[in-house]
gemmi code that builds the backbone of each chain (N, CA, C; Angstrom):
import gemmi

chains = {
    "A": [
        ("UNK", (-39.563, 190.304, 87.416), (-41.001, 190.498, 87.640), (-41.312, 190.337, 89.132)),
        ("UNK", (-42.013, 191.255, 89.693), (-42.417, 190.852, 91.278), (-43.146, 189.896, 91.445)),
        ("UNK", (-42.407, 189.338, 92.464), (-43.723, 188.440, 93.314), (-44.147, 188.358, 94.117)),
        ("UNK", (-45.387, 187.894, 94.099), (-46.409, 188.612, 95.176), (-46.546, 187.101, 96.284)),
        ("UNK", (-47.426, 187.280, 97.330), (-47.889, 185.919, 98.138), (-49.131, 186.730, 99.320)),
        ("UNK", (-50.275, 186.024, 99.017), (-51.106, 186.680, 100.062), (-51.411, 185.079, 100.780)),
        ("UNK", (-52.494, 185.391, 101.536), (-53.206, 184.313, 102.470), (-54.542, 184.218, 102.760)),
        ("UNK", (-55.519, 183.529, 103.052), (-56.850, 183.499, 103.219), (-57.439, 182.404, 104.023)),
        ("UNK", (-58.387, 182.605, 104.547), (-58.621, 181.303, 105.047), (-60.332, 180.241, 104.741)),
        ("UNK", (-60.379, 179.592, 104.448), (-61.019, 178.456, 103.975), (-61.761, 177.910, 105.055)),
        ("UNK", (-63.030, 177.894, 104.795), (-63.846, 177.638, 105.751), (-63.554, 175.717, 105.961)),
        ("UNK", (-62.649, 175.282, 107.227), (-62.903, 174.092, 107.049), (-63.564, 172.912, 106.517)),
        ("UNK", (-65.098, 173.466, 106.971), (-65.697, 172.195, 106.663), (-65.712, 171.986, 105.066)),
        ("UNK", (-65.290, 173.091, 104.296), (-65.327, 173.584, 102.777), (-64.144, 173.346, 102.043)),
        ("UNK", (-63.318, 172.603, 102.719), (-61.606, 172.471, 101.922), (-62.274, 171.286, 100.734)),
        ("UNK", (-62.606, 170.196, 101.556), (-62.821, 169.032, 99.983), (-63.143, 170.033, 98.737)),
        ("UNK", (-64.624, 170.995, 99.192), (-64.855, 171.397, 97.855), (-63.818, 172.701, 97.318)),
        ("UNK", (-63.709, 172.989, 98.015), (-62.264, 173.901, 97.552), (-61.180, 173.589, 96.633)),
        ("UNK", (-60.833, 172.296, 96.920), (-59.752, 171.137, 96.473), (-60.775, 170.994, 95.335)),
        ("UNK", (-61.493, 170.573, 94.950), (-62.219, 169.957, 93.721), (-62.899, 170.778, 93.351)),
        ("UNK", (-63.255, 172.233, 93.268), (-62.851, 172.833, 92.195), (-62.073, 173.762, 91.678)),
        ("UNK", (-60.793, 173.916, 92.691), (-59.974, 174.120, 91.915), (-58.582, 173.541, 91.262)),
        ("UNK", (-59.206, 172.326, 91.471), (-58.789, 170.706, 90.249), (-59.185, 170.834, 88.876)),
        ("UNK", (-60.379, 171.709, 88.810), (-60.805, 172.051, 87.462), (-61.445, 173.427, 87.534)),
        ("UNK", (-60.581, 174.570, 87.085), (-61.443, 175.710, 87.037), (-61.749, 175.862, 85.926)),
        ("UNK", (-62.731, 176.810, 85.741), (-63.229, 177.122, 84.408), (-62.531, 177.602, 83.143)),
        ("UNK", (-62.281, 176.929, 82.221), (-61.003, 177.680, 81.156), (-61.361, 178.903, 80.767)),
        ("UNK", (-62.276, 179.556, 80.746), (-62.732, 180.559, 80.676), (-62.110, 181.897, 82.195)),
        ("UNK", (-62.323, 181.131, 82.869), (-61.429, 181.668, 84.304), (-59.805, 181.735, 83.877)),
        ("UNK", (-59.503, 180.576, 83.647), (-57.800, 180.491, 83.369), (-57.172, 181.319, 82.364)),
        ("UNK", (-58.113, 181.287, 81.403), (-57.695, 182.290, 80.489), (-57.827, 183.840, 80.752)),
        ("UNK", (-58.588, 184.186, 81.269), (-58.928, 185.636, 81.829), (-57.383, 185.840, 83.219)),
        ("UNK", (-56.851, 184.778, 83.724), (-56.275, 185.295, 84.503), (-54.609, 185.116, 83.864)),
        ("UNK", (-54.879, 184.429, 82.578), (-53.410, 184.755, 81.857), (-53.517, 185.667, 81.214)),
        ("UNK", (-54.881, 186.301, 80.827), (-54.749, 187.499, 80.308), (-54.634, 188.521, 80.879)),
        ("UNK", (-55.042, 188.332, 82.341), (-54.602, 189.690, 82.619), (-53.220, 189.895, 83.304)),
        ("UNK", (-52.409, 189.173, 83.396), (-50.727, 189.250, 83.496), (-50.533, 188.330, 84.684)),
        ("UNK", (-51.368, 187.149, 85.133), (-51.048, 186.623, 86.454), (-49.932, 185.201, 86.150)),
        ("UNK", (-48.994, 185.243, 86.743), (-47.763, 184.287, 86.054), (-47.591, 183.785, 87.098)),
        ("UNK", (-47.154, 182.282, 86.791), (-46.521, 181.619, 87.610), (-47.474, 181.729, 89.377)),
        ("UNK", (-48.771, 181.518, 88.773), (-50.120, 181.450, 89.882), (-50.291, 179.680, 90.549)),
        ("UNK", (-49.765, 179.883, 91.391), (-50.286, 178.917, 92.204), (-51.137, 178.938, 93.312)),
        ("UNK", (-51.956, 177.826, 94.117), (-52.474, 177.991, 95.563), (-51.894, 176.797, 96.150)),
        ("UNK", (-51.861, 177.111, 97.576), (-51.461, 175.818, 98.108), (-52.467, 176.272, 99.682)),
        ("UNK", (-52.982, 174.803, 100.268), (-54.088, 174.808, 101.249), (-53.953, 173.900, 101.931)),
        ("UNK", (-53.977, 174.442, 103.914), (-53.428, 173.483, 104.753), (-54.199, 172.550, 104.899)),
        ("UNK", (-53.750, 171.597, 105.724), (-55.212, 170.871, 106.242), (-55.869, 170.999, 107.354)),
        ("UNK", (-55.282, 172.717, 107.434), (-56.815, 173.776, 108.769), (-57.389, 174.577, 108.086)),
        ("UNK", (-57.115, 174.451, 106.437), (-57.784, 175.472, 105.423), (-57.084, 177.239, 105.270)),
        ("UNK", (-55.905, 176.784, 105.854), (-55.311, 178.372, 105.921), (-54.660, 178.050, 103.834)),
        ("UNK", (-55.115, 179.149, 103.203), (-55.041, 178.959, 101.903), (-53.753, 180.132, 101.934)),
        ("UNK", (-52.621, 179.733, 100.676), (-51.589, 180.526, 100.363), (-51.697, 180.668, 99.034)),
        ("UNK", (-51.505, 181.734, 98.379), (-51.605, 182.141, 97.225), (-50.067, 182.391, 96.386)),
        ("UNK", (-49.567, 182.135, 95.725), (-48.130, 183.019, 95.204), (-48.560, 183.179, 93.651)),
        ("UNK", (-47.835, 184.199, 93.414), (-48.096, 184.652, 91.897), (-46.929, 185.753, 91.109)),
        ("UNK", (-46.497, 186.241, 89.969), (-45.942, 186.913, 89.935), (-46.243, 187.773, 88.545)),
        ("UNK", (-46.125, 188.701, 88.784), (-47.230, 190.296, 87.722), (-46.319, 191.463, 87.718)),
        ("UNK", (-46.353, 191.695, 86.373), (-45.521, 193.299, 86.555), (-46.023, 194.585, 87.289)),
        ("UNK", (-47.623, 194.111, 87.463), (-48.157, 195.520, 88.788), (-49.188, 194.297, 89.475)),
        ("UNK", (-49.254, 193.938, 90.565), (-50.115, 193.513, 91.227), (-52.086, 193.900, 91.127)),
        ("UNK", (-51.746, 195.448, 91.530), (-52.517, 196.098, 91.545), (-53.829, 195.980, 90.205)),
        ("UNK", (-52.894, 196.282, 88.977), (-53.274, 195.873, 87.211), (-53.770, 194.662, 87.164)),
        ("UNK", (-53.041, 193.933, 87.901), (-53.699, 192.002, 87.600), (-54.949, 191.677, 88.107)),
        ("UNK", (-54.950, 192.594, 89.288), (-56.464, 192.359, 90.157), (-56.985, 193.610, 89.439)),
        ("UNK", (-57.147, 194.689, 88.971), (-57.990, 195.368, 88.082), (-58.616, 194.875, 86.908)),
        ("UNK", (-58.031, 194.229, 86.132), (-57.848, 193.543, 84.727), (-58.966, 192.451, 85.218)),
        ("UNK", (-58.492, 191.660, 86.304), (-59.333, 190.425, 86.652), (-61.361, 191.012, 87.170)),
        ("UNK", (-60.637, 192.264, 87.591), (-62.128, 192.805, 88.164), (-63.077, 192.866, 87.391)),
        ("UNK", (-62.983, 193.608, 86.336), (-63.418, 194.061, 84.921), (-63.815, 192.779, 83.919)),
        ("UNK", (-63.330, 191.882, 84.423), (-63.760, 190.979, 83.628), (-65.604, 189.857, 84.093)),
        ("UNK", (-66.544, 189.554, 83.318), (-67.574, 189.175, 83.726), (-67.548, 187.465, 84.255)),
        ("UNK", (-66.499, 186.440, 84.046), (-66.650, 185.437, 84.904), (-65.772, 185.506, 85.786)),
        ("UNK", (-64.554, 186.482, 86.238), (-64.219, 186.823, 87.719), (-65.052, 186.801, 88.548)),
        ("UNK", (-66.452, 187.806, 87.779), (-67.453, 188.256, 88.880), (-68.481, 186.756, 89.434)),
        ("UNK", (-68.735, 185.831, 88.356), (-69.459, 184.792, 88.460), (-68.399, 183.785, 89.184)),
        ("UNK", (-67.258, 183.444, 88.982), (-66.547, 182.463, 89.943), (-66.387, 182.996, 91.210)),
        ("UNK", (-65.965, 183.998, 91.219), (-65.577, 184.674, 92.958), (-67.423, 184.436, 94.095)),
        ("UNK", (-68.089, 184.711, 93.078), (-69.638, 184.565, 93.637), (-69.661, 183.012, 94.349)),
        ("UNK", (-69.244, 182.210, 93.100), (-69.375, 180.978, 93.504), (-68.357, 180.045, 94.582)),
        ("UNK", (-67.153, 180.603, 94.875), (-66.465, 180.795, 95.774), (-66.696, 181.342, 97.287)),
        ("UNK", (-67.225, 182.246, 97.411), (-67.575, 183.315, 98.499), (-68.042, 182.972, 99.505)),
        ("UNK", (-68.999, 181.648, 99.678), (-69.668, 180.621, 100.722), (-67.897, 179.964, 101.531)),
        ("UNK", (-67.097, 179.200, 100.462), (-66.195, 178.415, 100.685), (-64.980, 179.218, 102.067)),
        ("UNK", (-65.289, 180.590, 101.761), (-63.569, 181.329, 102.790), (-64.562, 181.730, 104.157)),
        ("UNK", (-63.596, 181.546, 105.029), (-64.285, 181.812, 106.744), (-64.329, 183.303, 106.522)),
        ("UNK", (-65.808, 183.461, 106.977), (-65.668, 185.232, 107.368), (-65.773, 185.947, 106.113)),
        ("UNK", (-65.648, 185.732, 105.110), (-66.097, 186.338, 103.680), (-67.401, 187.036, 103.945)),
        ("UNK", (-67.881, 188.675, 103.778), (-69.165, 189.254, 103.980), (-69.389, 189.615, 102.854)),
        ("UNK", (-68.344, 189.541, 101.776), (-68.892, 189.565, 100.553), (-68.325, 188.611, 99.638)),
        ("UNK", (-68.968, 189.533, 97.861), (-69.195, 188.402, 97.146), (-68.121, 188.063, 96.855)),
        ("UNK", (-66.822, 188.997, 97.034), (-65.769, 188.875, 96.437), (-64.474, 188.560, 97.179)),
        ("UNK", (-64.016, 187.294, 97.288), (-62.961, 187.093, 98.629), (-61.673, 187.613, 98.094)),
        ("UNK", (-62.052, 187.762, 96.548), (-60.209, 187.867, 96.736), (-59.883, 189.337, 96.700)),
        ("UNK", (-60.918, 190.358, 97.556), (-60.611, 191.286, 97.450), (-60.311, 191.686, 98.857)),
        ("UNK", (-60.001, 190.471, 99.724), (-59.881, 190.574, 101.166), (-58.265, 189.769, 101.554)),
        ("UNK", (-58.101, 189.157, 100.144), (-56.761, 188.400, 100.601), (-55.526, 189.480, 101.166)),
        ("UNK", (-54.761, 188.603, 102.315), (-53.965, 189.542, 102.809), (-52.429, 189.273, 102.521)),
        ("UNK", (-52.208, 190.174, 101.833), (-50.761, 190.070, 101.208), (-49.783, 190.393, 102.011)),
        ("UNK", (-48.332, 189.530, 102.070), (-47.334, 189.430, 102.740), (-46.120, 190.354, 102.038)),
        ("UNK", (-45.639, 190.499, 102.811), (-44.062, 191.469, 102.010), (-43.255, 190.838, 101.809)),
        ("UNK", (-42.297, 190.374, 100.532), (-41.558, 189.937, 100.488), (-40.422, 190.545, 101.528)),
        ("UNK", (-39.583, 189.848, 102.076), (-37.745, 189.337, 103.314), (-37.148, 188.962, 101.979)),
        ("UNK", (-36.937, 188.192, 101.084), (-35.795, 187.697, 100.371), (-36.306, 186.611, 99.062)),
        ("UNK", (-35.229, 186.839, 98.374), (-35.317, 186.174, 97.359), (-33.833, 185.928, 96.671)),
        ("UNK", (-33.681, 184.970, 96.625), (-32.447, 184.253, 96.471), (-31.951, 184.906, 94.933)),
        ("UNK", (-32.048, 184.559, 93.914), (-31.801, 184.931, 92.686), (-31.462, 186.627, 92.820)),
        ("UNK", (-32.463, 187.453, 93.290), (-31.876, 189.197, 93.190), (-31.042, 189.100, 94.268)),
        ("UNK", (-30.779, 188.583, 95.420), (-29.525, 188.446, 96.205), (-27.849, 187.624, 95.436)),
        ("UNK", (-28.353, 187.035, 95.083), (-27.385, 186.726, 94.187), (-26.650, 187.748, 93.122)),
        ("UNK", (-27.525, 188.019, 92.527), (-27.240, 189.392, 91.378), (-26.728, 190.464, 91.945)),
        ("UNK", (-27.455, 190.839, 93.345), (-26.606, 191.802, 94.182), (-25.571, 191.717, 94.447)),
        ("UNK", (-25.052, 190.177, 94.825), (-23.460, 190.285, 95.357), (-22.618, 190.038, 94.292)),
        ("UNK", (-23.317, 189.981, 92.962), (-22.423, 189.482, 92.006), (-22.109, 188.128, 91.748)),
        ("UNK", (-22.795, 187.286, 92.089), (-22.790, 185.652, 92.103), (-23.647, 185.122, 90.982)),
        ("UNK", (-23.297, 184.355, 90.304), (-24.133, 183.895, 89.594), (-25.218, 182.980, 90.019)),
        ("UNK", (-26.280, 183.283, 89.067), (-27.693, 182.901, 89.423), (-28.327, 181.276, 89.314)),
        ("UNK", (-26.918, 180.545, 88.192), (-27.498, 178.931, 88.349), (-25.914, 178.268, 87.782)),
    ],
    "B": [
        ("UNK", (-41.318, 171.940, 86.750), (-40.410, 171.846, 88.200), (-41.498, 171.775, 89.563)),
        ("UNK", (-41.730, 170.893, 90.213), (-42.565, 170.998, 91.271), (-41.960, 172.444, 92.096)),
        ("UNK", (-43.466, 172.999, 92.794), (-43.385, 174.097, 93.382), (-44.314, 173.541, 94.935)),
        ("UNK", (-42.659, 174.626, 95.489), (-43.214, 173.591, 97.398), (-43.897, 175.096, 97.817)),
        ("UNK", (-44.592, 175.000, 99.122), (-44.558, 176.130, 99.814), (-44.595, 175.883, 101.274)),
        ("UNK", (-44.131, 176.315, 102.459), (-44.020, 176.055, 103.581), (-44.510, 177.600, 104.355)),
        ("UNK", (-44.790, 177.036, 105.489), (-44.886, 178.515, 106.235), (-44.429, 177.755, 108.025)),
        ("UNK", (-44.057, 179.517, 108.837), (-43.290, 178.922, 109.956), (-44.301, 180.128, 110.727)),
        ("UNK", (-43.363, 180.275, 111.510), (-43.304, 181.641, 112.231), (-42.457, 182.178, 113.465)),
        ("UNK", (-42.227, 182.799, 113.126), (-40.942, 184.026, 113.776), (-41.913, 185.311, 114.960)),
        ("UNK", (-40.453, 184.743, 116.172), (-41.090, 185.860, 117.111), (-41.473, 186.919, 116.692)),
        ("UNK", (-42.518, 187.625, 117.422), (-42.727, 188.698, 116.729), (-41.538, 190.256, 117.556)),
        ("UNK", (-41.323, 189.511, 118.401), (-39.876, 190.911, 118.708), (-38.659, 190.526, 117.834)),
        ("UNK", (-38.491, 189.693, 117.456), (-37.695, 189.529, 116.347), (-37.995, 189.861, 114.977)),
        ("UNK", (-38.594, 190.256, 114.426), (-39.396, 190.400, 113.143), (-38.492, 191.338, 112.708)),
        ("UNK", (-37.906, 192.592, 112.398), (-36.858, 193.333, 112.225), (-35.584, 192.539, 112.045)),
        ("UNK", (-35.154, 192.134, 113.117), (-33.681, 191.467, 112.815), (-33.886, 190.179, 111.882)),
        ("UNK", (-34.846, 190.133, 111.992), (-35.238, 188.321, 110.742), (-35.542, 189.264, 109.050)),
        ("UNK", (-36.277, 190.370, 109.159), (-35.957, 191.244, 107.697), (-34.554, 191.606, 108.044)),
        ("UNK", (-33.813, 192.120, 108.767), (-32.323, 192.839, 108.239), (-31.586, 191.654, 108.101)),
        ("UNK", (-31.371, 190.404, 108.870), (-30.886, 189.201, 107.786), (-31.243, 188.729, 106.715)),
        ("UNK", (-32.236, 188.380, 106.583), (-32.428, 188.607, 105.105), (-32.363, 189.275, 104.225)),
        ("UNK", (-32.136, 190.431, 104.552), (-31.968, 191.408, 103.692), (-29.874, 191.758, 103.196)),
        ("UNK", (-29.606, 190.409, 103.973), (-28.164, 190.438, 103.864), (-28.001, 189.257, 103.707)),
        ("UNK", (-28.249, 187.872, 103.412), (-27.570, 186.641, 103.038), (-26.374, 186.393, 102.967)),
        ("UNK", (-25.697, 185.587, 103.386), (-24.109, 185.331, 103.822), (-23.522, 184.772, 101.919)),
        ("UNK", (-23.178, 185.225, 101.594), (-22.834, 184.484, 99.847), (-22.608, 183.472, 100.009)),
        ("UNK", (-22.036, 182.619, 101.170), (-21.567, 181.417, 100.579), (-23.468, 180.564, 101.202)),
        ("UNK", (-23.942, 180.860, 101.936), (-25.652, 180.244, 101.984), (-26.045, 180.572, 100.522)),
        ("UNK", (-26.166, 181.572, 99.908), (-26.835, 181.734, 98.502), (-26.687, 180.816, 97.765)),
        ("UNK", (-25.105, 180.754, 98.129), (-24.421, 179.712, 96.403), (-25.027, 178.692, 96.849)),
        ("UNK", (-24.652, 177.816, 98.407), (-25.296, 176.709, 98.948), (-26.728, 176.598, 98.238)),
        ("UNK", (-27.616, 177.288, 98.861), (-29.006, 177.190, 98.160), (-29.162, 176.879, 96.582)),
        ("UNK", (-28.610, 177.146, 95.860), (-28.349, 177.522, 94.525), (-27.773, 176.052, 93.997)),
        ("UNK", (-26.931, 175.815, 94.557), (-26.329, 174.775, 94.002), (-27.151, 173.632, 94.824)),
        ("UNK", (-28.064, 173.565, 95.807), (-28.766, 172.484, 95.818), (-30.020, 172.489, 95.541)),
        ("UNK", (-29.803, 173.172, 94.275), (-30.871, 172.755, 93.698), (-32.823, 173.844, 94.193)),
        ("UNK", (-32.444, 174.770, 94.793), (-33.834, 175.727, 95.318), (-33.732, 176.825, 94.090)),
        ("UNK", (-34.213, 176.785, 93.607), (-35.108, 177.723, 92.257), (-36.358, 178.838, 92.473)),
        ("UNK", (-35.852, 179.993, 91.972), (-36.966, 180.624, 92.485), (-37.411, 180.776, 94.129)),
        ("UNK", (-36.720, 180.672, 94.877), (-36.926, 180.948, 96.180), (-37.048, 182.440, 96.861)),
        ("UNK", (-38.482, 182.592, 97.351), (-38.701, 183.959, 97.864), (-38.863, 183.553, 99.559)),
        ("UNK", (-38.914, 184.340, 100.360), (-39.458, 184.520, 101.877), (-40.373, 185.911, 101.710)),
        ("UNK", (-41.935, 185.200, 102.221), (-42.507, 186.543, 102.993), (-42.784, 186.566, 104.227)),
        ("UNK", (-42.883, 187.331, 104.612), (-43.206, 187.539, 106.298), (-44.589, 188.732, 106.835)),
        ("UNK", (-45.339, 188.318, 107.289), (-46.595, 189.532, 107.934), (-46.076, 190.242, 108.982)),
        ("UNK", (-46.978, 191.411, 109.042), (-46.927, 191.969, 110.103), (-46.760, 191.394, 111.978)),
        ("UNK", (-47.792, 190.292, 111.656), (-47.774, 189.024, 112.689), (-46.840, 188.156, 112.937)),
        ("UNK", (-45.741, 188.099, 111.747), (-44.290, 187.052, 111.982), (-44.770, 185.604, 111.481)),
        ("UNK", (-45.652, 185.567, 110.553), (-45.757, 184.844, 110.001), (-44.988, 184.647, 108.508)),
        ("UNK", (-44.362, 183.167, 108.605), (-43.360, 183.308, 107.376), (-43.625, 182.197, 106.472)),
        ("UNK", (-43.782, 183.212, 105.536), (-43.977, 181.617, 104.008), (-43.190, 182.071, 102.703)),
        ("UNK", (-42.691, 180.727, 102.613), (-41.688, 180.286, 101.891), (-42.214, 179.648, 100.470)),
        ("UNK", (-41.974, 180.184, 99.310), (-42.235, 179.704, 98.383), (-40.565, 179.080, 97.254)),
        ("UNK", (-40.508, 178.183, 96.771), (-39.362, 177.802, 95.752), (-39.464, 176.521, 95.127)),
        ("UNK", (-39.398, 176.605, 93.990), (-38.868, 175.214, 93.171), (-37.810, 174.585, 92.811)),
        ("UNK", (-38.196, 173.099, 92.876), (-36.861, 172.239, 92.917), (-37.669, 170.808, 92.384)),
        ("UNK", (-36.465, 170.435, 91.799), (-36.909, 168.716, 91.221), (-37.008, 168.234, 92.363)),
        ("UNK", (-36.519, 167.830, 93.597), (-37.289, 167.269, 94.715), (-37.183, 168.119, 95.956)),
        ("UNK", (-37.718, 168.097, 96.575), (-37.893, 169.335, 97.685), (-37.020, 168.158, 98.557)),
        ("UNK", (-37.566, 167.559, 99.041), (-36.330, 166.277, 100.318), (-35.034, 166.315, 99.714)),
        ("UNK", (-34.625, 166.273, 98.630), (-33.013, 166.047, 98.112), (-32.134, 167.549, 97.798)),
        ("UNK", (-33.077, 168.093, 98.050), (-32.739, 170.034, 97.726), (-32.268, 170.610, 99.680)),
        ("UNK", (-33.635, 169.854, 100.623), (-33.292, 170.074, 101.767), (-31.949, 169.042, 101.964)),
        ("UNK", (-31.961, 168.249, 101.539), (-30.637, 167.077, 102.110), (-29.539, 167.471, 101.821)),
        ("UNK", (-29.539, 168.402, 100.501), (-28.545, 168.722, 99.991), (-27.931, 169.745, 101.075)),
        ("UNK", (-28.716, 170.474, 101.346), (-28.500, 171.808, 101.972), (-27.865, 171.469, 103.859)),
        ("UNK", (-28.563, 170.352, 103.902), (-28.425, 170.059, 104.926), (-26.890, 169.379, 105.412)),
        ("UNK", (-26.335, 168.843, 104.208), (-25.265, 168.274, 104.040), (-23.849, 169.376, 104.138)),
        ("UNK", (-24.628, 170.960, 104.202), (-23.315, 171.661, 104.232), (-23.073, 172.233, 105.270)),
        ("UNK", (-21.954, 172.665, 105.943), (-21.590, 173.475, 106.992), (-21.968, 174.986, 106.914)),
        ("UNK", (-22.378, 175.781, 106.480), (-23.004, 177.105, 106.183), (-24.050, 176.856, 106.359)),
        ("UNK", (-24.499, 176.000, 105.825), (-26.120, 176.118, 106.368), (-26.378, 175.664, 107.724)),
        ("UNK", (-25.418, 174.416, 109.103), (-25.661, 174.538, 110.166), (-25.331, 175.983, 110.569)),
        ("UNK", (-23.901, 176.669, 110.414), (-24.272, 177.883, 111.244), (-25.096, 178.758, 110.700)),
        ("UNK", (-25.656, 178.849, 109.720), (-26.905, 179.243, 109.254), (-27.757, 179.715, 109.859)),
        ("UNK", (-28.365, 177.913, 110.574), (-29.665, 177.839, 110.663), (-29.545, 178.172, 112.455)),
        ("UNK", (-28.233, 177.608, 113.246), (-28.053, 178.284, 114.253), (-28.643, 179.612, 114.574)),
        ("UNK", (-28.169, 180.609, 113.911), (-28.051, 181.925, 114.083), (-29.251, 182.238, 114.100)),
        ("UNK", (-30.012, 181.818, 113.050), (-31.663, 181.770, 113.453), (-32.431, 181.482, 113.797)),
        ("UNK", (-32.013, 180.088, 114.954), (-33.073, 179.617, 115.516), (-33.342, 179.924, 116.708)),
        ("UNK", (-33.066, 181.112, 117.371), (-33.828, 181.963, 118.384), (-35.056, 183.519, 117.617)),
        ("UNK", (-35.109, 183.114, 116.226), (-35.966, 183.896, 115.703), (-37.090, 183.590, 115.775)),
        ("UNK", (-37.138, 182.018, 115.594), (-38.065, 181.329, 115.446), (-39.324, 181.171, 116.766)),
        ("UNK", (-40.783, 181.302, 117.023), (-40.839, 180.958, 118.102), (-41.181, 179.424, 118.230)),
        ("UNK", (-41.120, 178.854, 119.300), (-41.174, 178.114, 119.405), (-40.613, 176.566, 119.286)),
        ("UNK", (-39.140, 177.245, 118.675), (-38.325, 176.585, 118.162), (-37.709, 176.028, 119.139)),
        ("UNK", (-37.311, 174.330, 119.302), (-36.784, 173.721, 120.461), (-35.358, 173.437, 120.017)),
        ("UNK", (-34.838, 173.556, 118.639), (-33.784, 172.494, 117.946), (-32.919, 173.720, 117.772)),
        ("UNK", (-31.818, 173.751, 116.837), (-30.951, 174.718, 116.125), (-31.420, 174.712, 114.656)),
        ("UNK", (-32.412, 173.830, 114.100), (-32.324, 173.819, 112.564), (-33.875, 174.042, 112.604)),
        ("UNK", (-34.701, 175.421, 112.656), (-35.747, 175.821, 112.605), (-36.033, 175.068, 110.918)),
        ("UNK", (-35.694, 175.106, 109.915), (-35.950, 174.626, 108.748), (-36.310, 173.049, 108.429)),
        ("UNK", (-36.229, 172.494, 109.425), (-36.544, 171.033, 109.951), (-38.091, 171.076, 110.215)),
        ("UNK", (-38.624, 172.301, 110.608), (-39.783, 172.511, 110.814), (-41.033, 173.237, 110.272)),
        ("UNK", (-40.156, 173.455, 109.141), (-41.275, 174.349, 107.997), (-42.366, 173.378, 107.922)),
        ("UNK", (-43.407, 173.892, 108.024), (-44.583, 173.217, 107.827), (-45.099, 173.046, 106.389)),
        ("UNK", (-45.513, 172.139, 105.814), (-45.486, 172.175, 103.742), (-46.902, 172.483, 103.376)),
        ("UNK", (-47.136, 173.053, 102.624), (-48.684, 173.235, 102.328), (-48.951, 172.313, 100.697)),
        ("UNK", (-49.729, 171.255, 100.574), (-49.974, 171.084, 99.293), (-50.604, 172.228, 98.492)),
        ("UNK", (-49.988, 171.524, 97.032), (-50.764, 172.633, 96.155), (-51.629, 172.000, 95.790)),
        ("UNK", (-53.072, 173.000, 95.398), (-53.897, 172.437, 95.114), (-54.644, 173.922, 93.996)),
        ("UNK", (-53.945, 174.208, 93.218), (-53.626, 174.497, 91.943), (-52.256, 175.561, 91.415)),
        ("UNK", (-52.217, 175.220, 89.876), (-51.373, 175.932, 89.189), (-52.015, 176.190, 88.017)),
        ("UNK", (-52.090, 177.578, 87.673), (-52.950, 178.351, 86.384), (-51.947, 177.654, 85.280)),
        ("UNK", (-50.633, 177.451, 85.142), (-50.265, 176.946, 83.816), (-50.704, 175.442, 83.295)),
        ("UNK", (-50.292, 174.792, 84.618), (-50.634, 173.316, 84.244), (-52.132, 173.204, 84.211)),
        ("UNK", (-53.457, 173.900, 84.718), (-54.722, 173.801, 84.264), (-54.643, 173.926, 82.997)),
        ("UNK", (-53.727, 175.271, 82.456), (-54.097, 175.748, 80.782), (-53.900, 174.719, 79.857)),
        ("UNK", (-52.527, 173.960, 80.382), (-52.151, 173.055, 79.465), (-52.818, 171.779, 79.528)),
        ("UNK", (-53.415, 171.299, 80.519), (-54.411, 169.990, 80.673), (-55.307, 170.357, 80.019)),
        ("UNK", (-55.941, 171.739, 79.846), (-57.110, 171.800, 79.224), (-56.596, 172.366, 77.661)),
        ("UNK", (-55.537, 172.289, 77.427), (-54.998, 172.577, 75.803), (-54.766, 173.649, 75.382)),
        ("UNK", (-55.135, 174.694, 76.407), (-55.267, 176.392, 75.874), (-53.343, 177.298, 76.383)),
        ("UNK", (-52.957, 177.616, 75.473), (-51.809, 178.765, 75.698), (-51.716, 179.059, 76.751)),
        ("UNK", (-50.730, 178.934, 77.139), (-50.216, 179.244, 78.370), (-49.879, 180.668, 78.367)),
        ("UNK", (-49.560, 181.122, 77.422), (-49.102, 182.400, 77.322), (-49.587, 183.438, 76.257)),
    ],
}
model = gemmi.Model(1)
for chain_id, residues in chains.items():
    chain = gemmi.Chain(chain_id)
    for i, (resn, *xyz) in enumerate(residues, 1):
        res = gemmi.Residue()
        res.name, res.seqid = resn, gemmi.SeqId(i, " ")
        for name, pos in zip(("N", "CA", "C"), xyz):
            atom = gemmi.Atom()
            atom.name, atom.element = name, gemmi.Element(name[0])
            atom.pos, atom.b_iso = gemmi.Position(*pos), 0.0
            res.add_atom(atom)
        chain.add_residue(res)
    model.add_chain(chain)
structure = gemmi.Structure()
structure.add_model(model)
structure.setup_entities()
């Protein structure tokens, strides 16, 4: 399954609340984003607010469609949208900037014929 | 399995030769990695030479110690530490910077009782 990793950035003075709520997101949120194929979703956030995202989806593209379409995407991302530096709209995570995967240990492995654990 | 993430950054006239090594891993670094314990380990890199590192391991310090403990991984980390900018040492990986996490969509689902899957 691919995996993805974008980046964003977090309006400093806004990390506490950043951190606390997404200590508790809405199960209604969590569930909408296992439904729409987002696996193995984490965030991780510096302490200059540079936010990292990793995740892994059989189409990237589908996971953020699926998530679009859905009606409390549209109400959490709203409520989010104050929190990221430079956000002009309602929707930040349609600004996150995704990185290219260089490597991954496990399909390098499989490539040379090595076993994987 | 705790999930680390780090980010660095790589000259940006180097950015090419830091994808075509990676894009070739030495087998005996793989197995190294592998056998100490790094799970799931990807590298991405931006356009900008910015690099983040995502992988899991039962302890991230005893996974680096491990790694650190082998001879493949000093000439390893040699070879790449003129990729790095700013790099003063030979073991650029001494200097990954760690980002806490500050969420995971499975472990929300399961604190809050709902299917993970």
């Amino acid at each position: 399954m691919p995996r993805y990793c974008f980046t964003a950035q977090i309006e400093p003075r806004c990390i506490d609340e950043y951190k606390r709520r997404h200590a508790a997101v809405w199960p209604e949120m969590l569930e909408a984003l296992r439904d729409a194929g987002w696996r193995n979703y984490s965030l991780f956030l510096s302490d200059a607010g540079m936010l990292v995202g990793y995740f892994e989806a059989d189409d990237k593209d589908a996971a953020h469609a699926r998530m679009a379409a859905t009606a409390v995407n549209a109400r959490w991302q709203a409520e989010m949208a104050r929190l990221f530096a430079g956000t002009r709209t309602a929707n930040p995570d349609a600004e996150f900037q995704y990185l290219p995967i260089v490597f991954n240990l496990a399909e390098q492995l499989q490539s040379q014929g090595l076993p994987t654990d």
